[in-house]
N, C-alpha and C positions, 0 to 999 in steps of 0.2 A: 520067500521064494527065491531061486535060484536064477539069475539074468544070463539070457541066452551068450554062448562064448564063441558061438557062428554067426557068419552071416548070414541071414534069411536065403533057401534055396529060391529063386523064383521061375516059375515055367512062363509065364504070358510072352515072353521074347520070342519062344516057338509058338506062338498064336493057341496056347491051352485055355480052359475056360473055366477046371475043373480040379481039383486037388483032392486027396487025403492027405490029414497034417497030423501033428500032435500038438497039443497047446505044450507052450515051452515058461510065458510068463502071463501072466495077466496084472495090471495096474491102472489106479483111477488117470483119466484122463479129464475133467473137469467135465464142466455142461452137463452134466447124466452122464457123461459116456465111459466105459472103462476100455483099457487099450488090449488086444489079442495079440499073444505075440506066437506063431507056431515055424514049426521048424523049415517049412515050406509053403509058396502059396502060388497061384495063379492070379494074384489082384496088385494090376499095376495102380502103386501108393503115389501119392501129392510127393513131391522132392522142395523140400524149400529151397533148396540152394538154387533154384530155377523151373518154379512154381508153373510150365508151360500147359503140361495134360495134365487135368482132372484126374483123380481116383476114378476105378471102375467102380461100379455099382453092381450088387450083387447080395447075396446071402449066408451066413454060419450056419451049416445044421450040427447040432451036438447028438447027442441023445435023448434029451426029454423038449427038442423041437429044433424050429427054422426062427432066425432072426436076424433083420435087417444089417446090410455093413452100412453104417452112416456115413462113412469116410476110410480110408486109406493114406496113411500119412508114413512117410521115413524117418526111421527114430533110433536112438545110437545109445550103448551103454559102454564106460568106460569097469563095467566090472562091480562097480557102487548103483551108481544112480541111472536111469532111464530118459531120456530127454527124448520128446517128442516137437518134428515139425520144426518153426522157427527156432524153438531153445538150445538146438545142439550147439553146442559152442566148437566146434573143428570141422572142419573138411571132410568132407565125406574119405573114405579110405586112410586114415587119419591111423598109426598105427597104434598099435593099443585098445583101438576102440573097434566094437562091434556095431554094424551097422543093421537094423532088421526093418519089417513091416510091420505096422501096428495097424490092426485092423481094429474102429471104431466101433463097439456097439453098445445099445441102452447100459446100462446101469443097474444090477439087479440080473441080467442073462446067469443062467445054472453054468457056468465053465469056469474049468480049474487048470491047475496044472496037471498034465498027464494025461488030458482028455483026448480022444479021437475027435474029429471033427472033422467036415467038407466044406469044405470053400468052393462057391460058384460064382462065376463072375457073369453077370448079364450080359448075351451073345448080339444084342443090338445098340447096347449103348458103347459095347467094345468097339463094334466096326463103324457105328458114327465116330467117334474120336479117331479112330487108325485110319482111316480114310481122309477126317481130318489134316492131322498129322503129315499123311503122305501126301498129300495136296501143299501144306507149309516148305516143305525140304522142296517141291519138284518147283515151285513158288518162287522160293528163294535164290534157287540155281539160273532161274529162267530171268529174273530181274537183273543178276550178276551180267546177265549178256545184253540184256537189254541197255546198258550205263556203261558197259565199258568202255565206250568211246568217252567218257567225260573226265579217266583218270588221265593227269598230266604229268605224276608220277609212278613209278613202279608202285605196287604195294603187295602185301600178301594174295594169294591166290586162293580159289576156291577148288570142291573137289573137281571138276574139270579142268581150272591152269587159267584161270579168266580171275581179274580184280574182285575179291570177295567182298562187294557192298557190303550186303546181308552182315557177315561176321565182323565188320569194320563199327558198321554203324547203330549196329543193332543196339537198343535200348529194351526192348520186351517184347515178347513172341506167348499169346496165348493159344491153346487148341481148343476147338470147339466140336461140336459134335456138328461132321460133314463141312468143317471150315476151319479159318484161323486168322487172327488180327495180328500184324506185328508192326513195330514203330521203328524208327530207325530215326538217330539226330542229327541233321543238318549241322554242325554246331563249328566252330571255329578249329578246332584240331581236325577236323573230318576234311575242312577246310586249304588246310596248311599240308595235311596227306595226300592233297593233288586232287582233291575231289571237287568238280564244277559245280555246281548246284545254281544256279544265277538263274538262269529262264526254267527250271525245272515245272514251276507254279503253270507254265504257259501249255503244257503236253502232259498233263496228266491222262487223261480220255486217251490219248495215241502210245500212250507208254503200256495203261492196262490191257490196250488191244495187242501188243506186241509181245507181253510179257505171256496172257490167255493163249495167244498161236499159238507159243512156242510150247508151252504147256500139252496142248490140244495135239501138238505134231508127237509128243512123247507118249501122250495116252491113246494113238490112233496108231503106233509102230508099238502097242502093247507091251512097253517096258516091263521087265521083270523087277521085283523087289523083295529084297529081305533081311532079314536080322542076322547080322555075326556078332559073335559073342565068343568071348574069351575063358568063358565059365559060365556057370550057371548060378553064383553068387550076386546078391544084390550091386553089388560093389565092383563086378568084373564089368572090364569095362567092354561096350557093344557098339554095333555102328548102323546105320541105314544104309544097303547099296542097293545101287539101283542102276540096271543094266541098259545106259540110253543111247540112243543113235549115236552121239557124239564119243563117247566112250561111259566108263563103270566112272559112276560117283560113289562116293564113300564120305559120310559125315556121321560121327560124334553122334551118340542118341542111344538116352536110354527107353525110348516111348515104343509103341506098339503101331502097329501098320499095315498096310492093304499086302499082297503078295504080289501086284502086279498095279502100274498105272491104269492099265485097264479099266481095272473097277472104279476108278473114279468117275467115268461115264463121259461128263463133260466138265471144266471147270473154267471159274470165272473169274476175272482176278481186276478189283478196282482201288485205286488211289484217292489221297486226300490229303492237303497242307495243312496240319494244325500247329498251332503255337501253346509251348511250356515251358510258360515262364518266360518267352520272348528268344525261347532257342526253336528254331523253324522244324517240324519233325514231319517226316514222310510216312504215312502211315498205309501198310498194303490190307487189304480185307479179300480174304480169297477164300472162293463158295464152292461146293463139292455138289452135282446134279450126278449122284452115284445110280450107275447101269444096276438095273436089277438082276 
């Protein structure tokens, strides 16, 4: 079979749910499952390079039925071989190489190349995760302000012009559906960057109440929120903005998202000092109580 020489179109950026595709490759992908590769899709895939949102869940109908997508993963051909997930060996947008979405199903599914198909992506577990998500970025902005008094020194800025904790220290940032955990490390260079950290241990409970306000002030002035995108390729690059009291944020992202703070409803945003490995890590845990 012939390995796709585009990048996957993807529509989920504009909040779609729904595709007609062509299968372009299909290849085993181990466990049972073989990988769908079509020329476009509405199913936002796993990205290893920064593993944060889950694949969407959803469905393939072919023509002789419906069957389950077990996964969604980001998979890259330089022309020969297909790498899937962690195996890609380059960077994403890596020239030469094609970057697409392998949709995961059974082993044994009737699809070939050439086939028509629909891809559906399940409409409730989308807007758990993008609610998620959008609760993560307004999260991360809202902590930036809450800590800025602790930098000593100048350091990079976030997208409002306030000391970017979040992007400084971050270590891992997961989405969950109507939440999101992320860790950030305390660690000696975070240190030496002019960051206090010394009584942090002593206000956690007054930091999460501070950080929740400010949250709460941007979802009750019903900020607007949306996808720009540079193209409609997997690979073009997109962004989160979000139109809040203090001005337009603008961060990096290729994930999926509510249209408006609004719909977050109400959120809650709690703290915890755990230790890895004996480097002190801050961990925020932030919960989506989404308006019906």
């Amino acid at each position: 079979m012939t390995l796709p020489a585009h990048d996957t179109t993807v529509t989920y950026p504009a909040g779609e749910l729904v595709a007609r595709a062509t299968v372009l490759h299909t290849a085993p992908a181990g466990d049972g499952l073989i990988a769908v590769i079509t020329d476009t899709t509405p199913f936002h895939p796993v990205d290893a390079a920064w593993p944060d949102q889950p694949a969407d869940a959803g469905t393939l109908r072919t023509s002789t039925g419906e069957v389950p997508i077990r996964d969604a993963v980001v998979a890259a051909t330089d022309g020969t071989d297909l790498h899937l997930g962690g195996d890609i060996p380059v960077r994403k947008g890596t020239e030469g190489w094609v970057f697409v979405v392998a949709h995961l199903v059974d082993a044994g599914t009737a699809v070939a190349e050439g086939d028509q198909v629909e891809i559906e992506a399940d409409a409730a577990t989308r807007r758990a995760l993008s609610l998620g998500h959008t609760a993560c970025h307004a999260a991360s902005l809202a902590l930036n302000r809450a800590v800025e008094g602790r930098w000593s020194k100048p350091a990079r800025t976030d997208a409002l012009g306030r000391p970017d904790f979040d992007g400084i220290a971050i270590a891992s940032s997961r989405i969950e559906p109507f939440g999101s955990v992320d860790r950030y490390r305390l660690n000696k260079s975070l240190r030496r960057a002019g960051f206090d950290a010394a009584d942090l241990a002593d206000g956690l409970d007054a930091l999460a109440d501070t950080v929740s306000g400010t949250v709460g002030e941007w979802i009750a002035a019903g900020s607007a929120v949306r996808v720009e995108r540079e193209g409609d390729g997997l690979t073009d690059r997109r962004s989160w903005v979000a139109e809040l009291p203090g001005g337009t944020a603008r961060i990096a992202c290729g994930g999926t998202h509510a249209d408006s703070l609004a719909e977050l409803g109400a959120v809650r945003v709690e703290f915890e000092l755990v230790d890895d490995a004996g480097t002190p890590v801050l961990e925020m845990r932030t919960r989506v109580d989404a308006a019906s």
